[in-house]
Residue, then its C-alpha position, 0 to 999 in steps of 0.5 A: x675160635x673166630x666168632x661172627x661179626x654179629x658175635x663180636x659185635x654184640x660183646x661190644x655194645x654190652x661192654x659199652x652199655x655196661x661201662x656208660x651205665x645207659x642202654x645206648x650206643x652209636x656205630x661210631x662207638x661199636x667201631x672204635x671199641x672193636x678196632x681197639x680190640x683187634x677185630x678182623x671186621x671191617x668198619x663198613x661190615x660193622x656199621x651193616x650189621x648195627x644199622x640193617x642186618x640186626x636192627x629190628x625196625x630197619x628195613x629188610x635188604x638181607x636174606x638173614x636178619x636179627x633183632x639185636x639192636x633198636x634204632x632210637x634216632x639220633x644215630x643212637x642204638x640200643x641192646x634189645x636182649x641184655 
């Protein structure tokens, strides 16, 4: 079964979170870790979904959004719902 990018995504950053030990993940790290994952998703859709369409303080471009992930500044991210 295929999952969303938002799906993959959101396996990821926990698995990075997880590994570090710290709430706190950037896009590059997401990117690299689904690529050595074989992921489907390009790297711009990645970087969207991170940055805009599931940030909860980015600005509204999309029709369909979710609250996944914080902005803290720094280009750093973290999980809102572990």
């Amino acid at each position: 079964m295929t999952s969303t990018c938002r799906e993959e995504l959101l396996q990821a950053t926990r698995s990075i979170i997880k590994a570090k030990g710290i709430n706190r993940f950037t896009p590059k790290e997401a990117i690299e870790f689904m690529q050595r994952n074989n992921t489907i998703y390009a790297e711009s859709t990645i970087r969207t979904h991170i940055t805009s369409r599931c940030c909860s303080n980015a600005k509204d471009h999309h029709a369909v959004t979710y609250n996944d992930y914080e902005a803290l500044g720094n280009g750093e991210y973290k999980v809102i719902n572990l």
